[in-house]
C-alpha positions as CSV (number, residue, x, y, z in Angstrom):
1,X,-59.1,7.1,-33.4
2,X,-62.7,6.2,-35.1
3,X,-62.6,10.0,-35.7
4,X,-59.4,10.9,-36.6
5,X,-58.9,7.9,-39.2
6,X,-61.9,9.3,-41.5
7,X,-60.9,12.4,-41.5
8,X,-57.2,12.3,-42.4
9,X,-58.5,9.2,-45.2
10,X,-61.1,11.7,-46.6
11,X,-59.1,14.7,-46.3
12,X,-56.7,13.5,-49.4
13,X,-53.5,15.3,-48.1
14,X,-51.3,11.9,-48.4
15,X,-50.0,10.0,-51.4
16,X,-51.9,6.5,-52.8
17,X,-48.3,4.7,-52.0
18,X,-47.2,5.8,-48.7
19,X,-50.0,5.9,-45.5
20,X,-50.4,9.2,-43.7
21,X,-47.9,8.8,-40.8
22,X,-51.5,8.5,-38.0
23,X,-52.4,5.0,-39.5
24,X,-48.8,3.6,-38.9
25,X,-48.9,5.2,-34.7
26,X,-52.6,5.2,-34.7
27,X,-52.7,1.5,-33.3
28,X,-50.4,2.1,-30.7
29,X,-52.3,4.8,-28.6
30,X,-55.2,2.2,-28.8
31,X,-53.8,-0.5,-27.5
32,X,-52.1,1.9,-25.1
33,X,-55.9,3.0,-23.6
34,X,-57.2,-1.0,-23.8
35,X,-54.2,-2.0,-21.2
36,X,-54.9,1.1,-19.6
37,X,-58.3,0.7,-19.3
38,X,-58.0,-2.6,-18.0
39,X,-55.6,-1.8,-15.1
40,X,-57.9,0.7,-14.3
41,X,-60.8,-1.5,-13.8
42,X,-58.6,-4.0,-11.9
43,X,-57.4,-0.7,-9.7
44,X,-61.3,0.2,-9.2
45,X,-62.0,-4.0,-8.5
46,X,-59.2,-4.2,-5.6
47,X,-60.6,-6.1,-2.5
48,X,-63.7,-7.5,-4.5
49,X,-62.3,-11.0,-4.6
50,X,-61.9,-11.2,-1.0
51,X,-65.6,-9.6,-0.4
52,X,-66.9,-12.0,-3.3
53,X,-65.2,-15.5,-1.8
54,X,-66.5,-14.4,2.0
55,X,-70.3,-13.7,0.2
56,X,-70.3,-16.7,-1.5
57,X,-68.7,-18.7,2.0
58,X,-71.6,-17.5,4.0
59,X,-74.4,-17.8,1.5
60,X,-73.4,-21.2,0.7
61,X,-72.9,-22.2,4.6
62,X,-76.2,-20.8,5.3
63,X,-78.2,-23.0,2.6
64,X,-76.0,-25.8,3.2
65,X,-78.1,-27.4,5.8
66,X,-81.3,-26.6,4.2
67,X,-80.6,-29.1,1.6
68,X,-82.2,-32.2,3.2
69,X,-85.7,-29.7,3.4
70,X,-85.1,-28.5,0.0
71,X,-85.0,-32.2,-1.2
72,X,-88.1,-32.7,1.3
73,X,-90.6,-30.4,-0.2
74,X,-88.8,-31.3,-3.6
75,X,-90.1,-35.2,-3.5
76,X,-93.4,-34.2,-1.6
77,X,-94.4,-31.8,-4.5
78,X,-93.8,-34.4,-7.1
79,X,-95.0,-37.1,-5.6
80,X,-98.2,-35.5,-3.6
81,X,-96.9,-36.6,-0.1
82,X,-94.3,-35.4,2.5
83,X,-91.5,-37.7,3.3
């Protein structure tokens, strides 16, 4: 559409008063490819969710327990001395 609006505008085969017939439709076929495109990124994303909650389950289980050594080296490194 970014190419076919300049040309039919600069091409001067329409009247001042009544749009060429593209710019009425033209916004239609547009919307038309941003749903489409959309949907088709959502098709191409199926399962991810699932994948995404069960990486983020097991990374966060696996640090979970390292919290009270994170906190450890934490206060010994600002304060010069392990706890």
């Amino acid at each position: 559409m970014a190419v076919i609006f300049p040309i039919v505008a600069f091409s001067g085969d329409f009247n001042v008063g009544e749009p060429p017939l593209i710019f009425v439709i033209g916004p239609l076929p547009m919307m038309l490819f941003g749903v489409g495109l959309v949907s088709f990124g959502q098709w191409i994303a199926r399962g991810q969710v699932a994948k995404l909650r069960e990486f983020l389950r097991v990374e966060f289980e696996a640090t979970q327990d390292s919290g009270d050594a994170t906190n450890q080296m934490f206060r010994s490194s600002t304060t010069g001395a392990p706890h």
